[in-house]
C-alpha positions as CSV (number, residue, x, y, z in Angstrom):
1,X,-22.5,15.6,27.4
2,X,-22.1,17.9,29.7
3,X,-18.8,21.0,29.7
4,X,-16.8,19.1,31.7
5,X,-17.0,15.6,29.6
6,X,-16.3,17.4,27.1
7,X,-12.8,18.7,28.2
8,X,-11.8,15.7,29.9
9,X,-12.5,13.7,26.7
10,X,-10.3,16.6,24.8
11,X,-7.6,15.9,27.6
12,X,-8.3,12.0,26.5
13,X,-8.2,11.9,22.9
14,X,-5.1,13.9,22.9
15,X,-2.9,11.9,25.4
16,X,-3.8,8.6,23.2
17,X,-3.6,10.4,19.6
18,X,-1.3,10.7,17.2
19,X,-1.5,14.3,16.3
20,X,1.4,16.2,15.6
21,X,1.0,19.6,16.1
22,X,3.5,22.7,14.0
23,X,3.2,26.3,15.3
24,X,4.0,28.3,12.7
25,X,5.1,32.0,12.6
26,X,2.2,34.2,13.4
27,X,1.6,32.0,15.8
28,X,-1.1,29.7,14.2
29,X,-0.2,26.2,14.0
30,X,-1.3,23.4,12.0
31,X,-2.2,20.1,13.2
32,X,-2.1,16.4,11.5
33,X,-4.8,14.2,12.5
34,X,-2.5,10.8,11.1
35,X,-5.2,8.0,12.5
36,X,-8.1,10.6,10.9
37,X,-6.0,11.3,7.6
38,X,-7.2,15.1,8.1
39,X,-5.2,18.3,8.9
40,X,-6.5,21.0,11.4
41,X,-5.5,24.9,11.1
42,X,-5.9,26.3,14.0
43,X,-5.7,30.2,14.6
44,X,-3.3,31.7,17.1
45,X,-5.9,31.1,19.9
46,X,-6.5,27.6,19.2
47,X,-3.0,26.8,19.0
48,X,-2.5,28.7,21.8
49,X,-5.4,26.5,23.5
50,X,-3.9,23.3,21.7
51,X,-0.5,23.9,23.2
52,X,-2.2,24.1,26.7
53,X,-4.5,21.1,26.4
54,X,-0.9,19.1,24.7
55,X,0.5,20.4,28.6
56,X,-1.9,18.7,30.2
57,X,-4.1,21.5,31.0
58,X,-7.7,21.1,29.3
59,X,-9.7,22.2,32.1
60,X,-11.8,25.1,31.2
61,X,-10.3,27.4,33.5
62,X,-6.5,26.3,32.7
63,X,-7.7,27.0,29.0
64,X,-9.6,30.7,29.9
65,X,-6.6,32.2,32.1
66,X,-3.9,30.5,29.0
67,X,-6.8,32.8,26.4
68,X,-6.2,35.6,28.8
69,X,-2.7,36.1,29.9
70,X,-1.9,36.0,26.2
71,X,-3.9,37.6,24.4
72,X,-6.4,41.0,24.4
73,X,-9.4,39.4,25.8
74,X,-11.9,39.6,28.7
75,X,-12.3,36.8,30.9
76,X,-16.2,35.9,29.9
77,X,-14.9,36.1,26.3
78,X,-12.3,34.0,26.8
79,X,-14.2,31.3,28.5
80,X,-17.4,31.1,26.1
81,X,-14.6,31.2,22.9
82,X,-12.8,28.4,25.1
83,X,-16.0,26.4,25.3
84,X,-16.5,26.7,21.4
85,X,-13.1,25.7,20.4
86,X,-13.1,22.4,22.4
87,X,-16.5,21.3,21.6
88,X,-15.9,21.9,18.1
89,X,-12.4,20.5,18.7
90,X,-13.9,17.1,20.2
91,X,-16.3,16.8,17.5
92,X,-13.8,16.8,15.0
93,X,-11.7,14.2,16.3
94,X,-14.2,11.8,17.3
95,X,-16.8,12.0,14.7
96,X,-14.9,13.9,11.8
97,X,-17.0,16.8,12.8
């Protein structure tokens, strides 16, 4: 499956889920899977990456600049950990990863 299957299935699974997503005060955020029966932590970047994909923005360059603007963190870093966290993210909720 190639990078950009992968976030258009992200942007997919979570405009037909039913995950509810809680950000919590150091800005992490966990996330109930209720079709999966699982919950997701998810680190201040994910959430932050979450937040953006739950906007409607899961392309991989929506998701770098969101990695960017807010937190200390170069642009190729921000796009490989961006590529991590949604193929990891995808495999979990598809597959139970």
């Amino acid at each position: 499956m190639s990078d950009d299957d992968v976030f258009q299935l992200l942007q997919t699974l979570i405009e037909g889920s039913e995950l509810e997503a809680t950000r919590l005060p150091d800005g992490s955020a966990v996330v109930l899977d209720m079709p999966g029966h699982r919950v997701l932590t998810l680190s201040p970047t994910g959430a932050a990456l979450f937040a953006a994909a739950v906007d409607g923005d899961a392309t991989i360059e929506a998701l770098t600049d969101r990695l960017v603007c807010s937190f200390d963190v170069d642009i190729e870093t921000a796009r490989r950990d961006t590529e991590a966290f949604v193929k990891s993210l995808v495999s979990i909720l598809t597959d139970g990863g």
